[in-house]
VOBAVO-570015 format. One record per residue (C-alpha): residue number from 1; x, y, z; residue in three letters. Coordinates in Angstrom, 2 decimals, padded with zeros to 5 digits. Example, Ala and Ser with C-alpha at 12.3 -4.5 7.8 and 13.67 -1.06 7.14 Angstrom:
1,012.30,-004.50,007.80,ALA $
2,013.67,-001.06,007.14,SER $
This chain:
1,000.00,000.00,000.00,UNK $
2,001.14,003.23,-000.94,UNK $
3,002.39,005.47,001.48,UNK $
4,000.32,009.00,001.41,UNK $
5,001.45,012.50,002.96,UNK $
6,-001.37,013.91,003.67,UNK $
7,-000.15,017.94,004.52,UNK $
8,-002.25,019.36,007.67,UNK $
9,-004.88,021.55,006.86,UNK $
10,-004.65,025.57,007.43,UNK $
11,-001.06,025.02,006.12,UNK $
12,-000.58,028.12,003.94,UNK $
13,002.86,027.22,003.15,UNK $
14,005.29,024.03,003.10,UNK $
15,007.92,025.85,004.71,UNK $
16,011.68,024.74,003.25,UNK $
17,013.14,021.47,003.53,UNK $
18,010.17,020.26,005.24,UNK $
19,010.36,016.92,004.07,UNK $
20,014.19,016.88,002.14,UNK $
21,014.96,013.04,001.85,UNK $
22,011.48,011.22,002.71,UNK $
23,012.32,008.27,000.56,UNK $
24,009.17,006.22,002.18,UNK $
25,006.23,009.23,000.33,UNK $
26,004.92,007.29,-002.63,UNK $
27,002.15,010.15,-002.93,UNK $
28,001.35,013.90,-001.69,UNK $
29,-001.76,015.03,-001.61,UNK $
30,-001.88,019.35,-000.49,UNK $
31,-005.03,021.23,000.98,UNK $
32,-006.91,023.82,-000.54,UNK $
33,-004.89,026.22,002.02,UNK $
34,-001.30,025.38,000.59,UNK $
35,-000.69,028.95,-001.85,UNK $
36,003.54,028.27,-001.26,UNK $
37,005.76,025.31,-001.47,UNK $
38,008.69,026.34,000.11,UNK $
39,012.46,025.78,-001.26,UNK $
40,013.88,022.22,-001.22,UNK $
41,010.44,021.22,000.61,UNK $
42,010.31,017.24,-001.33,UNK $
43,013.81,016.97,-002.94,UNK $
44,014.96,013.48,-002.88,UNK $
45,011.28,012.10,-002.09,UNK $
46,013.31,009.29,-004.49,UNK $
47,009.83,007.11,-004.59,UNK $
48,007.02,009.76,-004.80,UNK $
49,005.04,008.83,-008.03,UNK $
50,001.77,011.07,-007.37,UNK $
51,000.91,014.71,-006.63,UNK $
52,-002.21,015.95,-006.52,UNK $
53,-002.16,020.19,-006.07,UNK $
54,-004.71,022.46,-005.70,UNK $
55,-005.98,025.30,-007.45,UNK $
56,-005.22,027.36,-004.76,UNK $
57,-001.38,026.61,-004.88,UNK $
58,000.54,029.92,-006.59,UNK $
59,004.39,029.07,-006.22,UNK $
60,006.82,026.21,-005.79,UNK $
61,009.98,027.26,-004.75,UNK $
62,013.69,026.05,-005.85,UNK $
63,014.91,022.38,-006.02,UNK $
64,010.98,021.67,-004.49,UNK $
65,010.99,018.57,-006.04,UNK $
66,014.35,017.50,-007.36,UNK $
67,015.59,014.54,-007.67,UNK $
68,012.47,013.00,-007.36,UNK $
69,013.28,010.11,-009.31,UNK $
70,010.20,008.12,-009.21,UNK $
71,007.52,011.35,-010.48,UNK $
72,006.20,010.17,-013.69,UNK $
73,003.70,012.98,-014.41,UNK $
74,002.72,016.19,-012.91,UNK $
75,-000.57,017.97,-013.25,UNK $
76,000.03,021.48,-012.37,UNK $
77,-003.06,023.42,-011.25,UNK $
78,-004.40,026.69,-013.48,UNK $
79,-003.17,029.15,-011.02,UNK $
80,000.58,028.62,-010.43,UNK $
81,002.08,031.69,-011.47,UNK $
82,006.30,030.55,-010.47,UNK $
83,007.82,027.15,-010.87,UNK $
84,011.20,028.13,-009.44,UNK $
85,015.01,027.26,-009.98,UNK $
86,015.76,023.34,-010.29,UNK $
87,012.45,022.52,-009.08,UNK $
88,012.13,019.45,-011.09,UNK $
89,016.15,018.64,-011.73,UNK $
90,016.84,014.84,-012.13,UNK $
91,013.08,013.83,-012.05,UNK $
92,014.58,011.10,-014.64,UNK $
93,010.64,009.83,-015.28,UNK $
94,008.74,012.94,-015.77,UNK $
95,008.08,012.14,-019.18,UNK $
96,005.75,014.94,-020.08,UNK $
97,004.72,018.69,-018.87,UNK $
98,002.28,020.86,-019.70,UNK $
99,003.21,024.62,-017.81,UNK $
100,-000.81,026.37,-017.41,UNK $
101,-000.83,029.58,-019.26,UNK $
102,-001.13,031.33,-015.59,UNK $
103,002.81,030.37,-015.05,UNK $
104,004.66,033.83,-015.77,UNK $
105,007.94,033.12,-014.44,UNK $
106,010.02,029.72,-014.99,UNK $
107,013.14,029.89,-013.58,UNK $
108,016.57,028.62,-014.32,UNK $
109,017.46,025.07,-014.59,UNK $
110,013.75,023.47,-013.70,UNK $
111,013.70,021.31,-015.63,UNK $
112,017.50,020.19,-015.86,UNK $
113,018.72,016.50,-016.34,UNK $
114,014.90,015.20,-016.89,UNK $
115,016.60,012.60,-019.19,UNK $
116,012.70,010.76,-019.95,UNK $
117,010.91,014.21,-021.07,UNK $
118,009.71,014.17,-024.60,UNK $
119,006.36,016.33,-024.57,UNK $
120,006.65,019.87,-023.01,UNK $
121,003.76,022.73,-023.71,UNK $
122,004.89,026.43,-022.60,UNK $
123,002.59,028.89,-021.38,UNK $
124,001.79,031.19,-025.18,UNK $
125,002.89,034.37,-022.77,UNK $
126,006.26,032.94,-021.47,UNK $
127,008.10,035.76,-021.91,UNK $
128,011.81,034.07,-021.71,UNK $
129,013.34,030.60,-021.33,UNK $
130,016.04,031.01,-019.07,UNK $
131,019.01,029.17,-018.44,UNK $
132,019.50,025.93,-018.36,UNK $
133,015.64,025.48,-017.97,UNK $
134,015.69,022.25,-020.35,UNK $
135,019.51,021.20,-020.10,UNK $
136,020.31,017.74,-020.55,UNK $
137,016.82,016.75,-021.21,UNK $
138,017.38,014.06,-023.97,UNK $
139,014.54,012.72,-024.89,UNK $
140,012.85,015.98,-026.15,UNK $
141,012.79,015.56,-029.71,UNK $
142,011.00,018.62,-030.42,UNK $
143,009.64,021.14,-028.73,UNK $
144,006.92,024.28,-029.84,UNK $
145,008.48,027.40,-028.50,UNK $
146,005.82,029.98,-026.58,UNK $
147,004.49,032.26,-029.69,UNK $
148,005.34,035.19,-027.65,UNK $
149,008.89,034.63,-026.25,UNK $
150,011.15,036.74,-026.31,UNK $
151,014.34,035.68,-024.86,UNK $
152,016.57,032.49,-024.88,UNK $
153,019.14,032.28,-022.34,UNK $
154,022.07,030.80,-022.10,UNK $
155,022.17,027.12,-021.89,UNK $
156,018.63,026.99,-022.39,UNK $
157,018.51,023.64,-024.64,UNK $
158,022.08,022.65,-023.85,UNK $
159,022.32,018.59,-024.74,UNK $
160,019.31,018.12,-025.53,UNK $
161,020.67,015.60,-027.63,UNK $
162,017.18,014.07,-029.02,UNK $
163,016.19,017.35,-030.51,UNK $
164,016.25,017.40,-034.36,UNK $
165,014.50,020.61,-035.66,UNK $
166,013.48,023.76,-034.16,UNK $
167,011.51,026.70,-035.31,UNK $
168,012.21,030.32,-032.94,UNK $
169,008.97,032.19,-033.00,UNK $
170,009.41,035.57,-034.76,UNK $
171,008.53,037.34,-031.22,UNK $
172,012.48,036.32,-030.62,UNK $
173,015.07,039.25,-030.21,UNK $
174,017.56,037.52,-028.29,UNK $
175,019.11,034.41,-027.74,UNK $
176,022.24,033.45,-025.53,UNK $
177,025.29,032.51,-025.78,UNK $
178,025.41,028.15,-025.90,UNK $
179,021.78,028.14,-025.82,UNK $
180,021.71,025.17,-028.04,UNK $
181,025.46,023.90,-027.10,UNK $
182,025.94,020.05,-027.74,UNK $
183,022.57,019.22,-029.31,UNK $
184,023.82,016.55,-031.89,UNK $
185,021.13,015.37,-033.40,UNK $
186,019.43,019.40,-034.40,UNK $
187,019.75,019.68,-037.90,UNK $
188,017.18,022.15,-038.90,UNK $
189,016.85,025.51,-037.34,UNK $
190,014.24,028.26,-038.54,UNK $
191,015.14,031.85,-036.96,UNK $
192,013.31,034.72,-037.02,UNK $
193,014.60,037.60,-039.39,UNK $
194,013.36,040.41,-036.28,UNK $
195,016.54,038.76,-034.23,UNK $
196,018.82,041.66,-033.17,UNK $
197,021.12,040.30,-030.24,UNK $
198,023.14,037.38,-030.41,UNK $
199,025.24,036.18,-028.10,UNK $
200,028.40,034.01,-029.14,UNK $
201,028.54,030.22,-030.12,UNK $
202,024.81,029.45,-029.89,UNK $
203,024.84,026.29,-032.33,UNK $
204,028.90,025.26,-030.53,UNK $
205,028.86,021.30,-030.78,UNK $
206,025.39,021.34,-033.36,UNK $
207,027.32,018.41,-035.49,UNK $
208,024.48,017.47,-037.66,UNK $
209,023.07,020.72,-038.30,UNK $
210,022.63,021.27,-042.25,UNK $
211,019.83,023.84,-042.46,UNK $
212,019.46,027.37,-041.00,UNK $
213,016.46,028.97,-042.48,UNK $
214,015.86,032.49,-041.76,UNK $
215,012.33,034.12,-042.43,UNK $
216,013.34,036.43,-044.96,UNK $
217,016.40,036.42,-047.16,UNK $
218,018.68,038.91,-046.03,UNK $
219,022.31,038.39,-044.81,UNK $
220,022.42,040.42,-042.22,UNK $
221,021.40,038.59,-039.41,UNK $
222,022.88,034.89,-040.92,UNK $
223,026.23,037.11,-041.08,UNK $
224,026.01,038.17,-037.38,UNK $
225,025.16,034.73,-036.27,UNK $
226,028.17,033.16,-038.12,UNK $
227,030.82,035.94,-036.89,UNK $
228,029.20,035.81,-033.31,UNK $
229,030.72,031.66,-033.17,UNK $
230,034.21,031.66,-032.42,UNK $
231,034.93,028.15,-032.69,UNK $
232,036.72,027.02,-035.80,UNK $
233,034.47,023.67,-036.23,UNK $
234,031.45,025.61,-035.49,UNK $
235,032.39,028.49,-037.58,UNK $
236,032.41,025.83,-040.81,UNK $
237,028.97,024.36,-039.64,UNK $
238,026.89,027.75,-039.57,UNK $
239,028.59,028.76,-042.87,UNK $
240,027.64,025.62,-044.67,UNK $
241,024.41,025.75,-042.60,UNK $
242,023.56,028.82,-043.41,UNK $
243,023.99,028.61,-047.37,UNK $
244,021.50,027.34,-049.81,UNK $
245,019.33,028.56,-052.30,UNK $
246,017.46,030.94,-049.29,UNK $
247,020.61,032.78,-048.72,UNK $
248,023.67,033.81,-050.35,UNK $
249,026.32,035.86,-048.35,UNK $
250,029.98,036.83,-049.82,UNK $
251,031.21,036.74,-046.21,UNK $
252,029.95,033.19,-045.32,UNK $
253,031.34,032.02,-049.46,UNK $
254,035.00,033.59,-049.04,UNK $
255,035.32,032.18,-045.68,UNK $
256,034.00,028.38,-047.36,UNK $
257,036.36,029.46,-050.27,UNK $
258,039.38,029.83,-048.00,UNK $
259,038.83,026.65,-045.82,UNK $
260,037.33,023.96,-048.14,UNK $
261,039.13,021.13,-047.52,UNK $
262,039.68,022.02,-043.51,UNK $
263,035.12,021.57,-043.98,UNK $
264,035.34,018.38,-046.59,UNK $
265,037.85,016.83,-043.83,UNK $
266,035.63,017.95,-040.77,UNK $
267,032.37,016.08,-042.09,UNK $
268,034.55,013.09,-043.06,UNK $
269,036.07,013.11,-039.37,UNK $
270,032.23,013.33,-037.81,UNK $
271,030.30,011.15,-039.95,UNK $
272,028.15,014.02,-041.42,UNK $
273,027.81,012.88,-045.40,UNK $
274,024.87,015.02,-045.47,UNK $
275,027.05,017.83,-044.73,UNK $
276,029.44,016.58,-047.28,UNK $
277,027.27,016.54,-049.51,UNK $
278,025.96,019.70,-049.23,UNK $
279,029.38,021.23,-049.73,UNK $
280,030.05,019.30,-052.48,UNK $
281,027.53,020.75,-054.37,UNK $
282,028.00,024.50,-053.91,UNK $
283,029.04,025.89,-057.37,UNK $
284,030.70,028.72,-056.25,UNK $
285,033.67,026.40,-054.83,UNK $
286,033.87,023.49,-057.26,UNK $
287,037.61,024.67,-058.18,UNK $
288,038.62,024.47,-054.38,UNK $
289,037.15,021.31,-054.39,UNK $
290,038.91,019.83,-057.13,UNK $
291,042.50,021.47,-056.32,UNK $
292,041.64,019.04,-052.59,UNK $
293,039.49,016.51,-053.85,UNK $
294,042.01,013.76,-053.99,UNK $
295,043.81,014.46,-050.63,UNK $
296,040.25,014.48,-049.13,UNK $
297,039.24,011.47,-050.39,UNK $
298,042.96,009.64,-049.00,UNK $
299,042.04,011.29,-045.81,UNK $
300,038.34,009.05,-045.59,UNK $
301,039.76,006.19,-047.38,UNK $
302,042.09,006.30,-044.16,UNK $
303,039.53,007.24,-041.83,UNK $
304,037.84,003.97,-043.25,UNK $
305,034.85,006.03,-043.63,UNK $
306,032.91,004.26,-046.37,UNK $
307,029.93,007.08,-046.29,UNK $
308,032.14,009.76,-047.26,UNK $
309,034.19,007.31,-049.41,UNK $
310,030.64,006.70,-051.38,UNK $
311,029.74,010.42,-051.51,UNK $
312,032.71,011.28,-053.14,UNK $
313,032.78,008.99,-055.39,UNK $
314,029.46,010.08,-056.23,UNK $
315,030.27,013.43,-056.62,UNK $
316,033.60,012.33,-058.83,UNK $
317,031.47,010.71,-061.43,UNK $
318,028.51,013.68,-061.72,UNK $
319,031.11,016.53,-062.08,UNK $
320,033.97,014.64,-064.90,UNK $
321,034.57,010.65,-063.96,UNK $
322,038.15,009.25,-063.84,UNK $
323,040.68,010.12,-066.22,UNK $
324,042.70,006.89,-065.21,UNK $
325,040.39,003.92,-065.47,UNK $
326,042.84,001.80,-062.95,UNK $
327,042.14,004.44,-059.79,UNK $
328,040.88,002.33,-057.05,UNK $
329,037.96,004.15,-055.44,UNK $
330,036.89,000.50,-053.59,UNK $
331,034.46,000.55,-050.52,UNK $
């Protein structure tokens, strides 16, 4: 039988670390007079599955319920105005959120290592996600931004490894610096042409990311976003990101120009052949390409990367074939 913690009525507030470490609550259930849960109040209640809140209930403080490792779901009630910092951090079974539309202020970090969250709905008035809120939460595999936001802080997505495409609302003016640092698996980004301030190295460790669409065609803001990443690896993946047939940028095409094969031999080293690919097939650097196309294609036969070995190949034969029919271009 579960065991229930039944808070005493007339209790206006759980005052903080009321009940730090309880591992033996399997369920809480709070009075209609409970308007405050106070800082640290449940966190490492490691086998509470169940909450049931009130309407009543307005705030839950910081780290309220982190590390709660058994919470699976949480119903939050239509007048919580704050969740506050870490309040759900490790909660490594909360596997989906909805945040009412009364919540105004989400703090840093709440949501942090929630490794099993794949389904999270903001509040359509959140006015910022701030840092950290959603770090390390890898099962999120996409997520539908609050239509009016207008900030993203630093860290805000950071390894969120499951997330593969993202779309910034045009309400965006800022976003911080590593907001999306070390999300793998994002490899198509829509941003918002109204985006003014940028901090630096907001895609740093995006490996797979091929496609940065921006709402309208100007280079401006694709410009400010490359020159804003300071990191040489990341500085080749938002050029090549950034280019297609939405956007053309002489800055982004004489930096490409000037580092081809350093960009052939970085998708080669990670695995990217989409990426590859992609380069492959700009026009505006096919004699770069062929002054390093053979050296490149060494480099992946050494690398034993048969991908890249197959993509070049590919590209060989569509731009000229082989002058010397005994080249060995094996997989």
């Amino acid at each position: 039988m579960a065991t229930v913690l039944q808070i005493p009525d007339c209790t206006r507030r759980v005052k903080p670390y009321a009940y730090t470490d309880r591992t033996d609550i399997e369920e809480l259930v709070f009075p209609e007079s409970v308007h405050n849960i106070g800082d640290w109040a449940f966190k490492g209640c490691t086998n509470l599955k169940k909450i049931t809140f009130t309407n009543t209930l307005t705030a839950i403080g910081s780290v309220a319920f982190a590390e709660c490792t058994s919470l699976e779901t949480v119903e939050f009630p239509p007048n919580l105005k704050t969740i506050g910092a870490l309040a759900f951090k490790g909660c490594t079974k909360l596997d989906h959120v909805v945040i009412p539309e009364s919540v105004s202020d989400l703090k840093g970090w709440a949501f942090e290592g929630c490794s099993a969250l794949s389904d999270i709905r903001f509040p359509r008035e959140l006015p910022s996600l701030e840092y950290g809120v959603l770090k390390d939460c890898t099962a999120l595999k996409h997520v539908e931004l609050p239509e009016h936001l207008l900030t993203i802080k630093e860290r805000a997505f950071e390894g969120c490894t499951g997330l593969t495409t993202l779309v910034i609302p045009e309400s965006v003016d800022s976003i911080r610096r590593g907001a999306f640092y070390g999300c793998l698996n994002l490899t198509d980004v829509t941003i918002p042409q109204s985006l003014e301030v940028q901090g630096s190295n907001l895609f740093e460790g995006c490996k797979t990311l091929t496609q940065v669409h921006f709402t309208q065609q100007d280079p401006a803001v694709a410009e400010e976003l490359f020159l804003n990443t300071s990191r040489f690896e990341d500085k080749l993946h938002m050029a090549v990101g950034l280019l297609g047939d939405d956007l053309q940028s002489s800055v982004l095409i004489n930096y490409l120009k000037r580092y081809t094969k350093q960009a052939l031999k970085l998708f080669v080293d990670i695995d990217n052949d989409a990426m590859l690919h992609k380069v492959l097939n700009f026009s505006f650097l096919q004699s770069e390409i062929d002054a390093c196309f053979d050296e490149v294609f060494d480099y992946a036969n050494k690398k034993g990367n048969v991908k890249a070995k197959a993509v070049l190949m590919n590209h060989r034969n569509k731009t000229g074939g082989y002058e010397d029919p005994t080249d060995e271009f094996e997989l």
